[in-house]
C-alpha positions in Angstrom: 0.0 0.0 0.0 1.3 3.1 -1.1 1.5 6.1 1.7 0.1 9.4 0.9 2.2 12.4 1.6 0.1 14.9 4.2 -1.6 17.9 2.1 1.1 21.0 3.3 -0.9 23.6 5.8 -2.4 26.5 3.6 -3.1 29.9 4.8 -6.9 28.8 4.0 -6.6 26.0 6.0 -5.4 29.2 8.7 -8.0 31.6 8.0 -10.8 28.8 7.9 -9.3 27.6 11.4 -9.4 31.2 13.0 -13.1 32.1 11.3 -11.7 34.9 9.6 -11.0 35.8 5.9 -7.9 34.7 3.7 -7.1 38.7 3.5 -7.0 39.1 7.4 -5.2 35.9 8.2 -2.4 37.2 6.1 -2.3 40.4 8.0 -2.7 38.8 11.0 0.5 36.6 10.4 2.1 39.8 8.8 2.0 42.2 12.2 0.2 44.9 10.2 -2.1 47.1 12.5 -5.4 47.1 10.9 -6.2 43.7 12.8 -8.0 43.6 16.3 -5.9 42.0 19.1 -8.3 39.4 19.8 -8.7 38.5 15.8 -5.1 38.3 15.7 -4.9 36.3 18.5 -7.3 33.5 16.8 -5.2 33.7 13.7 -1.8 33.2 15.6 -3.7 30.7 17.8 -4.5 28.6 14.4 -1.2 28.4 12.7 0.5 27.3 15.7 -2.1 24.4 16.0 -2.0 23.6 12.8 1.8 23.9 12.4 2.0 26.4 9.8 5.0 27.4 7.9 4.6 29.9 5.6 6.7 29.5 2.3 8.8 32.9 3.1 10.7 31.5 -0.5 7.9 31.8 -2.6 6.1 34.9 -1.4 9.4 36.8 -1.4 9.5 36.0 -5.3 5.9 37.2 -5.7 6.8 40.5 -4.1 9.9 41.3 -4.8 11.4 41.5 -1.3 13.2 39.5 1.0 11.9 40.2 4.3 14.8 41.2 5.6 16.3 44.6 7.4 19.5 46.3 7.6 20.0 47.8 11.3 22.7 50.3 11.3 24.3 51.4 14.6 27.2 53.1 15.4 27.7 51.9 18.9 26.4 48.7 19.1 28.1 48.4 22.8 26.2 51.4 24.3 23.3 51.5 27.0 20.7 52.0 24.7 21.5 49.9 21.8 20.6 46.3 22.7 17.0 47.2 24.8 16.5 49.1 21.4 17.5 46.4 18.9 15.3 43.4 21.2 12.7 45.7 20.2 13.3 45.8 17.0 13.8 42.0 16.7 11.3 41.4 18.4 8.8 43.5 16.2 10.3 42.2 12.7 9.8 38.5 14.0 6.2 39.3 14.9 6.1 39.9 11.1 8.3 36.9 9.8 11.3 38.8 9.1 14.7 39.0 9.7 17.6 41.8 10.8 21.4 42.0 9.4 22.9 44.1 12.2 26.1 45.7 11.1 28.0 48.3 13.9 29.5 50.9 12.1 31.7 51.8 15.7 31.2 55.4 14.8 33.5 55.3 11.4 32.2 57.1 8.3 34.4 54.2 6.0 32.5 51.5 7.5 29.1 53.4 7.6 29.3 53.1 4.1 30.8 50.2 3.4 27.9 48.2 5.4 25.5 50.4 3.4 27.0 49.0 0.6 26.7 45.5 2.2 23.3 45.7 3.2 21.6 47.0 -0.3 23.6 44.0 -2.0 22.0 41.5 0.2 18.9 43.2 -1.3 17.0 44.2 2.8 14.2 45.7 2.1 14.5 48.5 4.3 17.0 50.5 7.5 16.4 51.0 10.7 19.2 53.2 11.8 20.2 53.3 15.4 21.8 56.8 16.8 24.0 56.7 19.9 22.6 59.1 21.9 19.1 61.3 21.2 20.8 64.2 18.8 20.8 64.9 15.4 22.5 63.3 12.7 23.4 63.3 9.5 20.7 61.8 7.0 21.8 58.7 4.8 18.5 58.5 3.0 20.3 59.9 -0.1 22.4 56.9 -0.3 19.6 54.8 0.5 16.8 53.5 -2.2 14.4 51.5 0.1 12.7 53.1 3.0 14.4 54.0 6.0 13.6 54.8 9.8 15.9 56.7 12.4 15.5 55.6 16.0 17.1 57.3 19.1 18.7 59.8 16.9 17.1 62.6 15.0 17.9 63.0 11.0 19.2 66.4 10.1 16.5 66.2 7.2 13.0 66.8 8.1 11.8 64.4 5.1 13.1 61.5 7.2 10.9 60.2 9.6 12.8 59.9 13.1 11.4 58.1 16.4 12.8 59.5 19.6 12.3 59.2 23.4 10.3 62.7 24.6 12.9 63.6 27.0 11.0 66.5 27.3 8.3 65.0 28.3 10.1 62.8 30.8 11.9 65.6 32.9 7.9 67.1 33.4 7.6 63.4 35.0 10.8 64.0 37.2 10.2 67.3 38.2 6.2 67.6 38.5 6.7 64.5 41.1 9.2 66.1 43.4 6.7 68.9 43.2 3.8 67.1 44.0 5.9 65.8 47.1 5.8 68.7 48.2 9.5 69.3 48.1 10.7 73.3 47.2 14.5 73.2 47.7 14.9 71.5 43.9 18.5 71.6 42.3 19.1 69.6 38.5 22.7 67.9 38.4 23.0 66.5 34.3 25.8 65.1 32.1 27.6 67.6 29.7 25.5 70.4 28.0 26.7 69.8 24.4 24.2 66.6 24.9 21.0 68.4 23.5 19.0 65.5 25.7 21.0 67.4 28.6 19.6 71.0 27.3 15.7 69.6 26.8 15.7 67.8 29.9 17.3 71.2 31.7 14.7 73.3 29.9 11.8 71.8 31.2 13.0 71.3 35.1 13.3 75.2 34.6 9.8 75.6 33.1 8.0 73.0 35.7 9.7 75.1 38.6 8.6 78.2 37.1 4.7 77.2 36.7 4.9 76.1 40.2 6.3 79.4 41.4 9.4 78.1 42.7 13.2 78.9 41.5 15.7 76.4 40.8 18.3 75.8 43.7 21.7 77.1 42.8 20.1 79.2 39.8 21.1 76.9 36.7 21.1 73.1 35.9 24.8 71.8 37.0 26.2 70.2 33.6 29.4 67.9 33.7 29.7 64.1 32.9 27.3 61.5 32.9 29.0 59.7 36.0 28.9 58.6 39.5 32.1 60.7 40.1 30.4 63.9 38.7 27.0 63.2 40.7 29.3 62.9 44.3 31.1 65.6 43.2 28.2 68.3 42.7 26.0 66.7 45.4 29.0 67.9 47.6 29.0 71.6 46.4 25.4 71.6 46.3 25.0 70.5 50.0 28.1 72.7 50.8 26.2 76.2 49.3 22.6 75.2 50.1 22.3 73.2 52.8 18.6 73.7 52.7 18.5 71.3 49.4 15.7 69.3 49.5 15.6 67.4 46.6 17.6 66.3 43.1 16.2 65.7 39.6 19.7 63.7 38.0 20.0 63.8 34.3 20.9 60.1 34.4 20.6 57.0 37.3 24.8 57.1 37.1 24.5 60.6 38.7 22.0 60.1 40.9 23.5 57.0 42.7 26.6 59.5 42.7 24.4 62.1 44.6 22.4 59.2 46.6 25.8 57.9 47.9 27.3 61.6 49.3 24.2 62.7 51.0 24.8 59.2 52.8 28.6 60.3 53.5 27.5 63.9 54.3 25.0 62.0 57.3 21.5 63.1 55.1 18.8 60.8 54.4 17.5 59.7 51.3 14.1 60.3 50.8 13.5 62.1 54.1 16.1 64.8 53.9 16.4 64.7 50.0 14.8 63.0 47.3 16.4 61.9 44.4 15.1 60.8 40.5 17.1 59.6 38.4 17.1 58.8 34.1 17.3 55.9 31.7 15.8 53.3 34.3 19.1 51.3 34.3 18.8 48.5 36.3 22.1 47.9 37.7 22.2 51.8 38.9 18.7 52.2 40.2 18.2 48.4 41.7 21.5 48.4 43.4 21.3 52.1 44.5 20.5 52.2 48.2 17.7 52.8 48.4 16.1 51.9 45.3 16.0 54.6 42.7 12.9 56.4 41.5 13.7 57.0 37.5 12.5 58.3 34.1 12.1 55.0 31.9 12.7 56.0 28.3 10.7 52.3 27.1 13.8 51.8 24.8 12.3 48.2 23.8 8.9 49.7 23.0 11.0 52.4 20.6 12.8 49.9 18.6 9.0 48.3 18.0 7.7 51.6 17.2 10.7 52.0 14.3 9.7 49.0 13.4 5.6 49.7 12.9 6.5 52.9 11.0 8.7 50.5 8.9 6.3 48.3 7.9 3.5 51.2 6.6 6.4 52.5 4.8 7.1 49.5 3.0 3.4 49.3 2.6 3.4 52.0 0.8 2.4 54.4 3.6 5.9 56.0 4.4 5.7 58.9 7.1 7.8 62.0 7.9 8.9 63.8 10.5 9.5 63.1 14.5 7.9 61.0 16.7 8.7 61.4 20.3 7.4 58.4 22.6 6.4 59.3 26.2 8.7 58.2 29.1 7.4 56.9 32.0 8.4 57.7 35.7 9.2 54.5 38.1 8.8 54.9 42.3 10.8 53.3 44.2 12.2 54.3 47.2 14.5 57.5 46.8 11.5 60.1 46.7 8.8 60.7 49.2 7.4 63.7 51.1 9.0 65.9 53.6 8.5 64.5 57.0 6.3 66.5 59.2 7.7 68.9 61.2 7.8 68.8 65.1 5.5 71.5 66.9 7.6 73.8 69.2 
């Protein structure tokens, strides 16, 4: 008796499964956004009990693409890169493709020798990766398939760029010590050539302002973005206003710097002063004792946004512009209100 081979696993055989139309089983399976959670959820729900492999082959020759992206960085080895690129993965395997991830360590040669790279391997589109949240120079001239900047802002306002809203995180920082009911505020950030540095300083002055209440020591203290530079400051702070309440750090480096001097200088962190951090590192605001309230940029939630923004372009829908994602602020233990004062 001869054995029949088993019939391959169609997307009908998907759609029928799932109750839903060939058309939105395919975007289902694709990631693209016009599909409700819960009808996606049927759809993935089906092809994983039926064991479906799409043939990524043959629809690559049908559209001319082959559902792959080029990720350029230029420091592949920094504190925002990797949160970032999971995101990005994470999104591009949602929708059955794949990354080529070349670091370009800073160097204009390699930049554009991976550019090279990449478009010869045929990637349908770039995501580039900046190292810090600044401008940058735009590459979309060299580029002939769609391209998305993340965490770095193109120079040209025809790009479409997807950046953390620092500004909108410092409001977080400051409007919190506020609401604590702390006054005695100073800002300690890294250098001021960092433009994140200047936003984040521009909007702890305008917070203070609306709430009537000036800045200790007058302007935002810029130097480094480390520990040394946060004991450092904390020390001349405490030194020329003793009456410092509270600390809004331009990153958790600085403020585990700051937390660790008012220790040293026999204050207490969060009755004496308060202190928020930035960037939501864990290994600075876990270990920091105590545990440190911080701005959380969602870095992994930014690659996937990139990535969304991507896809519509390659759909046909490209966008322009900025996008600045919200921040969110994270309690922990290095802010709380003023303790009450004794009655005389």
């Amino acid at each position: 008796m001869v054995r029949q081979r088993s019939r391959p696993v169609t997307l009908t055989d998907v759609a029928r499964r799932a109750g839903v139309s060939v058309a939105t089983a395919s975007k289902a399976l694709n990631a693209r956004g016009e599909v409700a959670p819960e009808t996606r959820r049927r759809v993935l729900q089906a092809a994983d009990e039926l064991a479906f492999q799409p043939n990524v082959l043959a629809r690559g020759l049908l559209t001319g693409r082959t559902r792959t992206i080029g990720l350029l960085t230029d420091e592949l080895a920094g504190r925002f890169s990797i949160p970032i690129l999971l995101g990005v993965e994470d999104a591009l395997a949602n929708g059955q493709m794949s990354v080529l991830l070349c670091d370009a360590r800073g160097d204009a040669i390699r930049r554009q020798h991976y550019i090279r790279t990449l478009l010869a391997r045929q990637v349908d589109g770039f995501v580039v990766l900046g190292d810090s949240n600044d401008l940058r120079p735009s590459l979309t001239r060299q580029i002939p398939v769609p391209v998305v900047y993340v965490y770095g802002e193109s120079d040209d306002p025809n790009d479409l760029s997807v950046l953390a809203d620092d500004e909108h995180g410092a409001r977080l920082a400051t409007e919190h010590l506020v609401s604590l009911g702390r006054r005695q505020i100073a800002h300690i950030t890294g250098p001021e050539t960092y433009r994140a540095a200047r936003d984040r300083a521009a909007t702890f002055r305008r917070v203070l302002t609306d709430a009537g209440l000036p800045p200790v020591a007058g302007d935002p203290l810029y130097g480094e973005w480390s520990q040394r530079w946060g004991r450092h400051a904390a020390r001349t702070l405490l030194t020329a206003h003793p009456d410092l309440d509270a600390v809004f750090c331009g990153n958790d480096q600085i403020a585990t710097g700051v937390a660790n001097t008012v220790r040293e200088l026999g204050r207490h962190v969060p009755d004496d002063i308060s202190i928020v951090g930035y960037d939501n590192w864990h290994e600075f605001a876990s270990d920091c004792q105590p545990p440190l309230t911080t701005v959380d940029l969602n870095l992994q939630q930014l690659g996937e946004t990139a990535v969304h923004h991507l896809f519509a372009a390659l759909d046909g829908q490209p966008a322009s512009g900025v996008v600045r994602q919200p921040c969110r602020l994270v309690v922990r233990d290095s802010t709380g209100p003023p303790p009450p004062r004794l009655a005389l």
